[in-house]
N, CA, C and O of each residue as an XYZ file, in Angstrom:
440
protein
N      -5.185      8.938     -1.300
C      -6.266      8.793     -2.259
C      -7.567      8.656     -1.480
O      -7.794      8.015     -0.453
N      -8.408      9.463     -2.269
C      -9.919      9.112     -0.836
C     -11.118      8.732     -2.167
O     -12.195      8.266     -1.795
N     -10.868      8.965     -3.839
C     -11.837      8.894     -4.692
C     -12.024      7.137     -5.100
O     -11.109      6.436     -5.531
N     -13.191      6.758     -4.882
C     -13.360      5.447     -4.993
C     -13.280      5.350     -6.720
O     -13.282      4.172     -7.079
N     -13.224      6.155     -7.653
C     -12.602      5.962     -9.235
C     -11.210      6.009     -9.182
O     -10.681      5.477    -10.158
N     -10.212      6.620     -8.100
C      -9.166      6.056     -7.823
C      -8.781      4.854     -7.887
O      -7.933      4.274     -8.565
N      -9.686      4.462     -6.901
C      -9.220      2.999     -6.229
C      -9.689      2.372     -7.148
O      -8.933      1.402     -7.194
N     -10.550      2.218     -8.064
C     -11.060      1.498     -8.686
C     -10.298      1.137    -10.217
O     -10.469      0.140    -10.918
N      -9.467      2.240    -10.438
C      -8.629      2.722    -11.516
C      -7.613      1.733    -11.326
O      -7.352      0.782    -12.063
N      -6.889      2.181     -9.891
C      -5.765      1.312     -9.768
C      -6.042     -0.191     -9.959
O      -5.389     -0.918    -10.708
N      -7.003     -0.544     -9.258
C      -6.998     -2.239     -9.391
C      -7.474     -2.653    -10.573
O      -7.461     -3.869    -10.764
N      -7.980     -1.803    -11.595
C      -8.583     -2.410    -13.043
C      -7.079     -2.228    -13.595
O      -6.570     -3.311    -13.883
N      -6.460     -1.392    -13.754
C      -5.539     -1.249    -14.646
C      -3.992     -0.914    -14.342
O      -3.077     -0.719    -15.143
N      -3.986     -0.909    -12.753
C      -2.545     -1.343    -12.217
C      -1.736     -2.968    -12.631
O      -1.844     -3.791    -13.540
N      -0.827     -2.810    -11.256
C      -0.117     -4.365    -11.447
C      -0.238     -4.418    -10.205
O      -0.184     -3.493     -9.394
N      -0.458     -5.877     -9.982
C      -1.054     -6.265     -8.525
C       0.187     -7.382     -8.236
O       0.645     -8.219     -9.014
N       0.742     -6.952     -6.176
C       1.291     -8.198     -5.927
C       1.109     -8.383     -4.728
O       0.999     -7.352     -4.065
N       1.019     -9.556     -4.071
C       0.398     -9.826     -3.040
C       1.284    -10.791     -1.930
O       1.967    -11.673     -2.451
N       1.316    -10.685     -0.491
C       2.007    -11.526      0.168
C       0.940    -12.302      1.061
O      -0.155    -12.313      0.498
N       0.943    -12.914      2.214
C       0.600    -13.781      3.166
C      -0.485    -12.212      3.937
O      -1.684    -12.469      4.040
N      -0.222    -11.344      4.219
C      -0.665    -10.108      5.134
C      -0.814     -9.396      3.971
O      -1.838     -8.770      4.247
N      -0.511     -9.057      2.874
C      -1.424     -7.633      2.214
C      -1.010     -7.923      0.999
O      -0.264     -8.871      0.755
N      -1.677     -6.752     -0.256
C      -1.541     -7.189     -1.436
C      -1.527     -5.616     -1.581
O      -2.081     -4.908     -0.739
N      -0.673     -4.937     -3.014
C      -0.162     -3.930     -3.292
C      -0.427     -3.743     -4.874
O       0.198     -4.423     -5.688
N      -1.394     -2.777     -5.268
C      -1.325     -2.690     -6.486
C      -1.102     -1.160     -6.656
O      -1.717     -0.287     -6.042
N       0.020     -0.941     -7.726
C       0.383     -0.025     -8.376
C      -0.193      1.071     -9.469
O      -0.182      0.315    -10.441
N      -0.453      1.727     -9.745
C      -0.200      2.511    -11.019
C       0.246      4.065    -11.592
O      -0.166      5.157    -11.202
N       0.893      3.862    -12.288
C       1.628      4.766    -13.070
C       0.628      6.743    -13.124
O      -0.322      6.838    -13.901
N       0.850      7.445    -12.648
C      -0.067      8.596    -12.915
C       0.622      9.372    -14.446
O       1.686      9.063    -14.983
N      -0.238     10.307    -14.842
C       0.294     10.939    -16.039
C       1.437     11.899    -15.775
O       2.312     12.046    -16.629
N       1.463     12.564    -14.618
C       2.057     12.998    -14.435
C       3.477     12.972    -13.570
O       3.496     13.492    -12.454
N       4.566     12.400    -14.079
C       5.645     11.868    -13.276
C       6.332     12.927    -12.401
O       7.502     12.714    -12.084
N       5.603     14.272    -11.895
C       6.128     15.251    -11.499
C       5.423     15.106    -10.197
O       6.081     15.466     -9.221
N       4.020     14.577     -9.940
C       3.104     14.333     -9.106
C       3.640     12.951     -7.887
O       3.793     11.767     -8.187
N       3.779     13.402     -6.902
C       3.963     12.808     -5.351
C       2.909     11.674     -5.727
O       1.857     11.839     -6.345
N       3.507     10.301     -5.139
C       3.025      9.171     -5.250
C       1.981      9.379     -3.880
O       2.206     10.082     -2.895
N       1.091      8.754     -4.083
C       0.016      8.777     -3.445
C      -0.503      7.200     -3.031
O      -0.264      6.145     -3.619
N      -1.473      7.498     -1.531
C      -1.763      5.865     -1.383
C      -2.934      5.772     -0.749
O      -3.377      6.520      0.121
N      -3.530      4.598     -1.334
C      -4.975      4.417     -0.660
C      -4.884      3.154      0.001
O      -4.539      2.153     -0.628
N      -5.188      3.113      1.309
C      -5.406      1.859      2.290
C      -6.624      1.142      2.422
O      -7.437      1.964      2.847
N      -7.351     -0.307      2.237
C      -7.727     -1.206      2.207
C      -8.556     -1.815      3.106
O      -9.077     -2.665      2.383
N      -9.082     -1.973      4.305
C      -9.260     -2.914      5.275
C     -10.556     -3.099      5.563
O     -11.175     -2.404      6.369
N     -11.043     -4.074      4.897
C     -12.092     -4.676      4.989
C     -12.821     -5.321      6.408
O     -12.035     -5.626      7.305
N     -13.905     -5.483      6.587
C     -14.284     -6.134      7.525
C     -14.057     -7.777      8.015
O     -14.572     -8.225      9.040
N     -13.132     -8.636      7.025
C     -12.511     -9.671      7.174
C     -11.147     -9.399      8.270
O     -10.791    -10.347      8.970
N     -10.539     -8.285      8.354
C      -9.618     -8.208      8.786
C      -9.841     -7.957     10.754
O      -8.991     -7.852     11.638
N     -11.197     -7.940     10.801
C     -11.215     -7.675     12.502
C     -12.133     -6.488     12.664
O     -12.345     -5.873     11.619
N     -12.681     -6.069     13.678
C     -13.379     -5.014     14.184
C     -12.672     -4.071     14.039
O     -11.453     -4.190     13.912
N     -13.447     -2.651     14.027
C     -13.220     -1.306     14.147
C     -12.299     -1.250     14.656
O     -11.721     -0.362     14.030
N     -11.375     -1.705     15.736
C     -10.423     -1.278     16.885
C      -9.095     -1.886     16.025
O      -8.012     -1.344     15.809
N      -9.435     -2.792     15.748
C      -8.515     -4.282     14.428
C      -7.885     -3.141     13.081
O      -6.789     -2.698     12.738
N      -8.858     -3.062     12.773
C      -8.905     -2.781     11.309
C      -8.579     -1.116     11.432
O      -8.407     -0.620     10.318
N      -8.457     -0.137     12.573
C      -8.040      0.984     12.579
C      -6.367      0.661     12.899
O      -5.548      0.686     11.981
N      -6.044      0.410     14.076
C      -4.669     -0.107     13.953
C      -4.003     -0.620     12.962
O      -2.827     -0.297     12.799
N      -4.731     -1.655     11.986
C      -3.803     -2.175     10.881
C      -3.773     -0.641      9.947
O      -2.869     -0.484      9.126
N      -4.690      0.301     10.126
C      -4.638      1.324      8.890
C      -3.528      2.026      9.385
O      -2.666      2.435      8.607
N      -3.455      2.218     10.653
C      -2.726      3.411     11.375
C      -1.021      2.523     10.951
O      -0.136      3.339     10.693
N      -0.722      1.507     10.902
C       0.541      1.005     11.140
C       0.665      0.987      9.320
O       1.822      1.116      8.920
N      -0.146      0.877      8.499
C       0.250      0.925      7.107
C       0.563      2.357      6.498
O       1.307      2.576      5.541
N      -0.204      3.360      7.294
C      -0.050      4.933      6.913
C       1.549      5.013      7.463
O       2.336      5.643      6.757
N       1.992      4.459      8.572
C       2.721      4.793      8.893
C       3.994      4.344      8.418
O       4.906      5.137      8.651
N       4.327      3.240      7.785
C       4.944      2.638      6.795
C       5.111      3.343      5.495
O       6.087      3.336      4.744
N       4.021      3.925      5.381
C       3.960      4.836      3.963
C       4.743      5.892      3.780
O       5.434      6.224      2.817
N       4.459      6.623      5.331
C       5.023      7.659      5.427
C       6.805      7.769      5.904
O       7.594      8.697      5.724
N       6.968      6.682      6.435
C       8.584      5.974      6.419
C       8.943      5.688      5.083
O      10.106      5.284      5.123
N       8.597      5.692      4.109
C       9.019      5.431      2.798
C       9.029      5.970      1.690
O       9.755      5.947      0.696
N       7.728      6.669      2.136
C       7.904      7.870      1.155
C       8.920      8.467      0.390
O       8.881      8.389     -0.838
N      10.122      9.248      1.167
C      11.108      9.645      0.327
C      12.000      8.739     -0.472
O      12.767      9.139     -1.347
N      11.842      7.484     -0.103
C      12.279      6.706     -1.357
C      11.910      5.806     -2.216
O      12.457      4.821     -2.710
N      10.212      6.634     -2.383
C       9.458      6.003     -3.473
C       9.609      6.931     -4.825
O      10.035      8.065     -4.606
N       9.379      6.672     -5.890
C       9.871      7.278     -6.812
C       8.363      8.091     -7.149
O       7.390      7.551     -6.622
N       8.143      9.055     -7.790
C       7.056      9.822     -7.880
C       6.178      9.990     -9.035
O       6.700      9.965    -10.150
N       5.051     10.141     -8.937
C       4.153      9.587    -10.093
C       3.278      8.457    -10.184
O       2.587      7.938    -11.061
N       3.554      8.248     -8.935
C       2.721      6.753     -8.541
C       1.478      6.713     -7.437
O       1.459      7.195     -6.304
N       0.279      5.856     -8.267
C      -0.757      5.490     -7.285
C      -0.491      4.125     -6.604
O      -0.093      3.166     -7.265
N      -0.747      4.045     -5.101
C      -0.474      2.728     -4.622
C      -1.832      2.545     -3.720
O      -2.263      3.414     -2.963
N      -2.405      1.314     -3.927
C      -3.359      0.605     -3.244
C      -3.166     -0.564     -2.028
O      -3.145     -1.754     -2.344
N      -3.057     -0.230     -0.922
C      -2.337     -1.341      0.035
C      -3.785     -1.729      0.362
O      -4.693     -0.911      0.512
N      -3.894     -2.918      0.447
C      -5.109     -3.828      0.824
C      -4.323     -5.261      1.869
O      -3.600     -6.216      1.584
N      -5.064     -4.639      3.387
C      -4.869     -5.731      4.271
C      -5.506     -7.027      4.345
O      -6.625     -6.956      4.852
N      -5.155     -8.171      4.005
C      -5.365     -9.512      4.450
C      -6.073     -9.808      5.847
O      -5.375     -9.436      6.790
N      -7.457    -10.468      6.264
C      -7.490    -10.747      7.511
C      -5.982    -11.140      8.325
O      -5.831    -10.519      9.378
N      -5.268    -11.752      8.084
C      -3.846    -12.120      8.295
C      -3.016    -10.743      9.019
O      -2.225    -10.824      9.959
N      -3.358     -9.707      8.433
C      -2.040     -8.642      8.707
C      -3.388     -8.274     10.326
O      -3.062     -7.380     11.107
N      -4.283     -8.790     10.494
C      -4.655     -8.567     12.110
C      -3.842     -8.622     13.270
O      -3.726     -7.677     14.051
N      -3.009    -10.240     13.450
C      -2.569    -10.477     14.309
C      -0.667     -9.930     13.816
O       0.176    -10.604     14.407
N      -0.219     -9.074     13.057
C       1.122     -9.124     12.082
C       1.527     -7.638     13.517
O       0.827     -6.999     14.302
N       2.904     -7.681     13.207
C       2.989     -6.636     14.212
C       4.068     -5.671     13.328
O       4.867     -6.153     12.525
N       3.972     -4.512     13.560
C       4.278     -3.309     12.602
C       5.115     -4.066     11.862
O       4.829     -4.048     10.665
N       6.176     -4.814     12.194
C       7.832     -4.835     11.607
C       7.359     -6.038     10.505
O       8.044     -5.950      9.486
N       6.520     -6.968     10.455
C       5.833     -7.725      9.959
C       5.720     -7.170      8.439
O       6.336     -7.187      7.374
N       4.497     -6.651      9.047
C       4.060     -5.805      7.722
C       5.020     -4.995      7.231
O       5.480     -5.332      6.140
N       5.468     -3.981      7.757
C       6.945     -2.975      7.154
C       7.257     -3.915      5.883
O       6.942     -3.738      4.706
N       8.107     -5.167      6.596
C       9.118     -5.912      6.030
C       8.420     -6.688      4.679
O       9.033     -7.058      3.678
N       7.145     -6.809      4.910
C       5.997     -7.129      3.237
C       5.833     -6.708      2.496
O       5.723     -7.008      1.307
N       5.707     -4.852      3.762
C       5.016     -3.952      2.560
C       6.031     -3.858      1.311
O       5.847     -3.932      0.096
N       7.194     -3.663      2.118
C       8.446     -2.875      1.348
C       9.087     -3.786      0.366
O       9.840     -3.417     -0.536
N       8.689     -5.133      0.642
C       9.034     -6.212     -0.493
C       8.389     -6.711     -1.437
O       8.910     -7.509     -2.218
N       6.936     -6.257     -1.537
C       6.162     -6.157     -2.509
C       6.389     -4.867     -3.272
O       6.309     -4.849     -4.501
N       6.719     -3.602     -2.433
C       7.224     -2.589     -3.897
C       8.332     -2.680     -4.425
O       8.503     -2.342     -5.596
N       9.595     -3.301     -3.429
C      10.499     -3.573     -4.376
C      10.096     -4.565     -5.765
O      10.631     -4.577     -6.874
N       9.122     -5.251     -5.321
C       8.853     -6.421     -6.518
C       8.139     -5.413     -7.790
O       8.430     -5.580     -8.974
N       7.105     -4.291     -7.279
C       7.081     -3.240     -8.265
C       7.736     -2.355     -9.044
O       7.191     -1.824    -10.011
N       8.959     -2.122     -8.689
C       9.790     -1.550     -8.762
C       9.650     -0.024     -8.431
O      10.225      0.662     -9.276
N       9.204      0.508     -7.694
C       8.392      1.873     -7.398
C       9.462      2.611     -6.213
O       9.218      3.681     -5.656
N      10.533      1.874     -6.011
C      11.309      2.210     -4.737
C      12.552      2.728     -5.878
O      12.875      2.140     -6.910
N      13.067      3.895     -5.380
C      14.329      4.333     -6.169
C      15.460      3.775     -5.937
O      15.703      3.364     -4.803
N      16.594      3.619     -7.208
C      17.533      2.722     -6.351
C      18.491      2.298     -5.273
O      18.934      1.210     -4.906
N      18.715      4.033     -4.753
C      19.283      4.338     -4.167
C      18.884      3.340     -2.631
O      19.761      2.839     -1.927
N      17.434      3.225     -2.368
C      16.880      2.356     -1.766
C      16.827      1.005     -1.391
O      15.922      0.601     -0.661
């Protein structure tokens, strides 16, 4: 997702859940035929340019490990916590993926 009415969509009218390192809000697209999609988060609370590119690079990359067993039709908003600075990939992985199970956005097979 790169449209800030995206992002803005999701967090007005998604479902939001949040851990210690990041917070995950969901929403539903019209079209359930359409590849879930994701927009990443990282504010200037979370650390400098060098900080806050690494935490993006290790959440894309999580995304893209999961992808095939996210179910499709879905917008997702991952927003890093100053917290997920010092978190190390497996950290976050293990958050990210337990906040969508709490969405239910992961297929079951998963």
């Amino acid at each position: 997702m790169r449209l800030t009415a995206e992002f803005a969509l999701v967090r007005k009218r998604g479902k939001l859940v949040q851990g210690p390192l990041i917070r995950v809000s969901v929403l539903k697209t019209s079209s359930a035929d359409e590849p879930t999609r994701i927009g990443i988060v990282t504010s200037k609370k979370v650390g400098g340019a060098v900080v806050r590119n690494r935490v993006r690079r290790r959440l894309r990359e999580i995304f893209r490990l999961a992808k095939p067993d996210l179910n499709p039709g879905w917008m997702v908003v991952t927003s890093a916590k100053s917290a997920a600075a010092g978190a190390s990939f497996e950290e976050l992985r293990e958050e990210w993926l337990l906040l969508v199970r709490r969405l239910s956005i992961l297929r079951v097979s998963a």
